[in-house]
C-alpha positions as CSV (number, residue, x, y, z in Angstrom):
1,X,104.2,70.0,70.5
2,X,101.6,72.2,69.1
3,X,98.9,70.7,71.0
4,X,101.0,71.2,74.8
5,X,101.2,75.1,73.8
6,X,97.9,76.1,72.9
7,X,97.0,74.6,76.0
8,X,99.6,76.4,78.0
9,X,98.6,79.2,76.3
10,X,94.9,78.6,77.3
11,X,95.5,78.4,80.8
12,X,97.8,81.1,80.7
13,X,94.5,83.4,79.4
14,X,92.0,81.4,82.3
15,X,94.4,82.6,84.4
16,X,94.6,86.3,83.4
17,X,90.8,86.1,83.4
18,X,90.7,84.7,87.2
19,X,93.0,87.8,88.0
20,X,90.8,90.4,86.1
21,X,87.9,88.6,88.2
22,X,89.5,88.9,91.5
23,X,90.6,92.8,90.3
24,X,86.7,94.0,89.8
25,X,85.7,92.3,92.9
26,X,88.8,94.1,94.8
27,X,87.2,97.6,93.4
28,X,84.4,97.2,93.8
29,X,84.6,96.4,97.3
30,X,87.3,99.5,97.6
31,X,84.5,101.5,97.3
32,X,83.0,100.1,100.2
33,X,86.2,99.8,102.4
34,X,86.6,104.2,101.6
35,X,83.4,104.5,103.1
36,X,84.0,102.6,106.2
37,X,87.2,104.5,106.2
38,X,86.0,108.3,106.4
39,X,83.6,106.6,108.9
40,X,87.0,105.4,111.1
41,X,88.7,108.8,110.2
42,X,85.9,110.8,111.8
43,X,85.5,108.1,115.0
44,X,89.2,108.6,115.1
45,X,88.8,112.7,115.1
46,X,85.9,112.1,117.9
47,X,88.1,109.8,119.9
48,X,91.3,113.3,119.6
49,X,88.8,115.5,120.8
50,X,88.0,113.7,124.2
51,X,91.3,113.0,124.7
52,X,92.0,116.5,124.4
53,X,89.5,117.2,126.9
54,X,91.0,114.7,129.2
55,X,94.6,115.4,128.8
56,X,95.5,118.9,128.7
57,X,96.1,120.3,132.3
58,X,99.1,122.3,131.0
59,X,98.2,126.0,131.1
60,X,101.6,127.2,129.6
61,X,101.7,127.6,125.6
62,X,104.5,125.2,125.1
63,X,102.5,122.6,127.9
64,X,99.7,123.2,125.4
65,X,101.5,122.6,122.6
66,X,103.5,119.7,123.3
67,X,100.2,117.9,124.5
68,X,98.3,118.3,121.6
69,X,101.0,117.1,119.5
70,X,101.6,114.1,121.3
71,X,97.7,113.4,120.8
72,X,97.6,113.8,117.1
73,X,101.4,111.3,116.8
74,X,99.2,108.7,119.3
75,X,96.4,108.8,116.3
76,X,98.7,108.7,113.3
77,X,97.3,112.4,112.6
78,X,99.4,115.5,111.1
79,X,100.1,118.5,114.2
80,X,101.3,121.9,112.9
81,X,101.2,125.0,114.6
82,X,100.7,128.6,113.0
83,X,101.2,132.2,114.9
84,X,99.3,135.2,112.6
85,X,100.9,138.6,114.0
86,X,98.2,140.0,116.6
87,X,96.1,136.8,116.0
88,X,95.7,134.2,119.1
89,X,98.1,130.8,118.1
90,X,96.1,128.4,116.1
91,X,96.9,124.5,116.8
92,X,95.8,121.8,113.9
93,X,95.3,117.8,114.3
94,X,94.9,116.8,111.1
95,X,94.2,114.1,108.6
96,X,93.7,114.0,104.5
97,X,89.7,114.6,105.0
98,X,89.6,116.7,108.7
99,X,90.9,118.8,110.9
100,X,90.3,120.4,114.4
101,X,91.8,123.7,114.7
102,X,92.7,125.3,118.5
103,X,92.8,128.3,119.0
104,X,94.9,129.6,122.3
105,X,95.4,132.7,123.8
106,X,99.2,133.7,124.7
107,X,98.8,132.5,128.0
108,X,98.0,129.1,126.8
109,X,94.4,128.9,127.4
110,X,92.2,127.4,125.0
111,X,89.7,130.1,122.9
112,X,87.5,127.7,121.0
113,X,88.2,124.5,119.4
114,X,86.9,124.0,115.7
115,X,86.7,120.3,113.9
């Protein structure tokens, strides 16, 4: 009957108004969860670091290496390596809003560390 569909059709639009409800809250409070997430990105970056301090013992370049990679795959964070002609090696641990660059000499030891 006429009378059934308009009222299927009525909850059909409560329904679609419940979800665009639940859709601003879910935004809204996006927002707030990106926030808390640069804040977990940079404990995360923090937490590298002293780990890095901690774990490498490994004076050779390829000790070095292997090491820091291994850190940044533990933390869910991007490792690439880069070797500029006549430049020391430069190590990154990275993620979509940091980075720590380390840079090593060609015996392996660490120059500086940048985040």
């Amino acid at each position: 009957s006429d009378e059934a569909r308009i009222r299927e059709l009525a909850e059909a639009i409560r329904s679609k108004c419940a979800q665009a409800q639940q859709m601003k809250q879910q935004t809204s409070s996006t927002s707030v969860s990106t926030g808390n997430m640069q804040l977990e990105v940079r404990r995360r970056l923090k937490e590298v670091i002293v780990r890095l301090q901690e774990d490498v013992r490994d004076t050779s370049m390829t000790g070095i290496q292997q090491r820091l990679q291994y850190t940044a795959q533990k933390f869910s964070l991007s490792f690439s390596v880069q070797r500029p002609l006549n430049l020391p090696t430069s190590c990154y641990i990275s993620c979509e809003s940091f980075f720590i660059e380390v840079c090593l000499d060609d015996n392996g030891y660490i120059i500086s560390t940048k985040l």
